[in-house]
N, CA, C and O of each residue as an XYZ file, in Angstrom:
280
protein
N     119.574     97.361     97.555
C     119.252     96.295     98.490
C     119.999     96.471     99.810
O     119.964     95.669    100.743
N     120.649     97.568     99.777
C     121.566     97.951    101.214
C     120.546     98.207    102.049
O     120.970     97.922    103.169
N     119.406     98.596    102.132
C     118.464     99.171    103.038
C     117.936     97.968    103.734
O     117.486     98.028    104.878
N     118.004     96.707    102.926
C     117.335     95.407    103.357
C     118.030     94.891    104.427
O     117.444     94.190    105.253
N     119.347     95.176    104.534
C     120.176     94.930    106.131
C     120.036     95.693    106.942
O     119.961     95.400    108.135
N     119.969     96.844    106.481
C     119.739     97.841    107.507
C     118.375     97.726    108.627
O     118.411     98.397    109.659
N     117.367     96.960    108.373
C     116.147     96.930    109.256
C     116.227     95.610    110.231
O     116.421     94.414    110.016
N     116.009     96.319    111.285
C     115.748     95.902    112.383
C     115.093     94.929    112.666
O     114.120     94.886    111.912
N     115.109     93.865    113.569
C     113.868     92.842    113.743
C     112.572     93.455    114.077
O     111.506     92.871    113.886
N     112.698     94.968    114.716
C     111.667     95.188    115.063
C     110.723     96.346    114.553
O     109.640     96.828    114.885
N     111.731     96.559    113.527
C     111.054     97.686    112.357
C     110.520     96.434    111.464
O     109.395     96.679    111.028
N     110.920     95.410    111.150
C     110.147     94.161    109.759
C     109.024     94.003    110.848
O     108.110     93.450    110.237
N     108.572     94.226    112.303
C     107.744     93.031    112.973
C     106.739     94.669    112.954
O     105.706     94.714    113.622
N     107.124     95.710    112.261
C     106.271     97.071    112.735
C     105.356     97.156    111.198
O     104.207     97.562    111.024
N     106.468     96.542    110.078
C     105.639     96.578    109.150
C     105.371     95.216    108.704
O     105.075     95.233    107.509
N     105.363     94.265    109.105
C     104.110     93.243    108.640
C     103.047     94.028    109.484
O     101.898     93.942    109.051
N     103.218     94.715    110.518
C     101.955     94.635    111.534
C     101.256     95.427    110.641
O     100.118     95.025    110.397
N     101.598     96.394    110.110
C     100.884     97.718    109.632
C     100.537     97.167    108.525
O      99.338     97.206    108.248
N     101.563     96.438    107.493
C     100.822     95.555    106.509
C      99.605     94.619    106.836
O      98.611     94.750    106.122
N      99.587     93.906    107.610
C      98.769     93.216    108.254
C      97.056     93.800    108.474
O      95.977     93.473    107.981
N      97.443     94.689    109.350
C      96.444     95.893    109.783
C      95.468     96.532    107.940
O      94.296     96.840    107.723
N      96.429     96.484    107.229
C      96.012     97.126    105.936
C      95.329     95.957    105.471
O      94.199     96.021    105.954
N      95.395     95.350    105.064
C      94.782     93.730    104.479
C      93.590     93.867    105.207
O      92.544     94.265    104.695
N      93.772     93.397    106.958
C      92.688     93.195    107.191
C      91.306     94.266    107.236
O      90.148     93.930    107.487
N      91.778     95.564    106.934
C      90.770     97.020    106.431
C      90.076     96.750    105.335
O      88.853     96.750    105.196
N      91.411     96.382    104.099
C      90.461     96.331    103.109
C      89.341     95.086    103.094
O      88.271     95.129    102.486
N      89.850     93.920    103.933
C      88.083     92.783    103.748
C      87.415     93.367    104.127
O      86.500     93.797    103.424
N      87.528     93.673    105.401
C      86.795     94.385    106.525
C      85.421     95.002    105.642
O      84.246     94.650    105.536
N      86.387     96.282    104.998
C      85.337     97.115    103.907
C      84.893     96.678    102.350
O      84.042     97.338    101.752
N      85.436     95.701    101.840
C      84.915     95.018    101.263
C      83.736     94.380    101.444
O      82.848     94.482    100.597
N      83.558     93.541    102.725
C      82.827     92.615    102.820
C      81.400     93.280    103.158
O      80.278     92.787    103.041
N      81.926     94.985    103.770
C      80.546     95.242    104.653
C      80.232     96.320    103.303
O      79.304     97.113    103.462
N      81.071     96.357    101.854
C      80.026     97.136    100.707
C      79.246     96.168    100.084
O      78.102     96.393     99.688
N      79.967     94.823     99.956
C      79.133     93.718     98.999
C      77.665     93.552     99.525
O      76.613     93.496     98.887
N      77.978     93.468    101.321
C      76.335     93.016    101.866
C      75.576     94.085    101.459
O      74.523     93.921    100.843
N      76.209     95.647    101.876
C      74.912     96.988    100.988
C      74.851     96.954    100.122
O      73.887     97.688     99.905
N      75.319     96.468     98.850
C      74.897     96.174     97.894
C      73.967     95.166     97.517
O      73.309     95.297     96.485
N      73.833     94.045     98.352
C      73.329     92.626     99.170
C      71.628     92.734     99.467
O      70.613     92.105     99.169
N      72.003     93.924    100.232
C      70.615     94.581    100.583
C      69.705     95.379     99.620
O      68.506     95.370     99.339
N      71.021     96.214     99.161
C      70.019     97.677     98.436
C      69.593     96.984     96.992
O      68.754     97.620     96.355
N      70.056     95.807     96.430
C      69.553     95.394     95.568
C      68.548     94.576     95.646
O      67.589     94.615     94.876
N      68.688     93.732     96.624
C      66.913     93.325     97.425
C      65.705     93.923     97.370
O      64.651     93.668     96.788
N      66.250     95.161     98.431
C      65.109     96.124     98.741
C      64.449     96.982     97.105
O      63.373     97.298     96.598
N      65.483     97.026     96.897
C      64.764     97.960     95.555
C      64.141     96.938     94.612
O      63.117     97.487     94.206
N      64.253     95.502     93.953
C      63.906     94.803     93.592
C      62.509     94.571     94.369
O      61.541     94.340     93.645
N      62.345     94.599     95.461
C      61.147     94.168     96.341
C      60.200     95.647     95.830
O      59.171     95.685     95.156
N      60.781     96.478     96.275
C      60.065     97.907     95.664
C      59.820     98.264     94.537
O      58.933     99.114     94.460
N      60.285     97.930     93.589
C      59.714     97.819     91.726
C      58.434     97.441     91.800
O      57.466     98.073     91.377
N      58.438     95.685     92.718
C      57.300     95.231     92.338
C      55.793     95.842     93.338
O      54.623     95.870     92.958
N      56.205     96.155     94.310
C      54.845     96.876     94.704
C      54.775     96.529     95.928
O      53.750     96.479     96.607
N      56.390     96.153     96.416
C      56.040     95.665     97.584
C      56.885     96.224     99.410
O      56.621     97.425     99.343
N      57.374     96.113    100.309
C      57.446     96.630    101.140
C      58.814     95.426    101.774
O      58.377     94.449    102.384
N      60.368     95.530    101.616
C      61.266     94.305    101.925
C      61.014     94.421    103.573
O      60.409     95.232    104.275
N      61.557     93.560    103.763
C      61.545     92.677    105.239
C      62.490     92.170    105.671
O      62.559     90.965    105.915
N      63.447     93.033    105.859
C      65.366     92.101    106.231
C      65.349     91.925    107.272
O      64.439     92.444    107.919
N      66.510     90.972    108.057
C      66.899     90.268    108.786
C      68.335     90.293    108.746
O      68.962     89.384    108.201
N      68.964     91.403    109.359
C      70.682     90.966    109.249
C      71.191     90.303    110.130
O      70.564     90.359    111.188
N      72.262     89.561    110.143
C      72.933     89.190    111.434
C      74.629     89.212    111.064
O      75.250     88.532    110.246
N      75.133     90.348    112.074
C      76.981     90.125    110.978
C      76.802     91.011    110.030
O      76.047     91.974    109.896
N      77.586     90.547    109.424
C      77.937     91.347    107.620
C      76.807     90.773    107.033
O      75.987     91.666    106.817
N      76.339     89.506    106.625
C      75.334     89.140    105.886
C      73.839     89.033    106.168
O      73.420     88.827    107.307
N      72.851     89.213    104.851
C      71.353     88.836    105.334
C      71.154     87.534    105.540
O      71.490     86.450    105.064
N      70.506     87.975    106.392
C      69.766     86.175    107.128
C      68.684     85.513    106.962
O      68.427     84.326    107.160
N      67.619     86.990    106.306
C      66.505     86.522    106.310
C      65.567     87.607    105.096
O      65.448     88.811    105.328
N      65.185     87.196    104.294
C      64.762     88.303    103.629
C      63.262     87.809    103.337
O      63.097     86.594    103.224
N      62.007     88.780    103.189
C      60.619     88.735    102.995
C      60.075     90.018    101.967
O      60.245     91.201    102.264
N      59.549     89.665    100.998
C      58.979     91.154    100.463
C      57.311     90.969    100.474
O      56.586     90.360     99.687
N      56.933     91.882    101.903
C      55.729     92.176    101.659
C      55.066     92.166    100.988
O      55.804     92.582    100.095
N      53.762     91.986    100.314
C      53.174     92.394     99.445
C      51.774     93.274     99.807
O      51.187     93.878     98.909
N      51.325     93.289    101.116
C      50.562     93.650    101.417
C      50.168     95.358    101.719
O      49.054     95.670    102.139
């Protein structure tokens, strides 16, 4: 625990940042695999049945989804 005095105010303010920075990567990429997954399970569900999907993204999430049938 000697190392825990040893840091600087501005080495703890370098690694929350970098901690910080890490957290916010992983939602980041979290959030933007759940929506392709969001999608690609849509679209292929729409395509089993015989039909042609119709998305609408806005952001990370769908906004609007339609499966052709025509």
């Amino acid at each position: 625990m000697e190392w825990v005095r040893k840091i600087t105010p501005i080495q703890g303010l370098v690694m929350i940042g970098t901690i910080a920075v890490m957290v916010g990567s992983i939602l980041i990429a979290s959030q933007s695999y759940f929506s392709y997954l969001e999608v690609t399970e849509a679209a292929n569900g729409c395509y089993d049945i015989g039909g042609v999907p119709i998305i609408e993204k806005s952001g990370p999430g769908m906004t609007n989804f339609h499966c052709n049938m025509e």
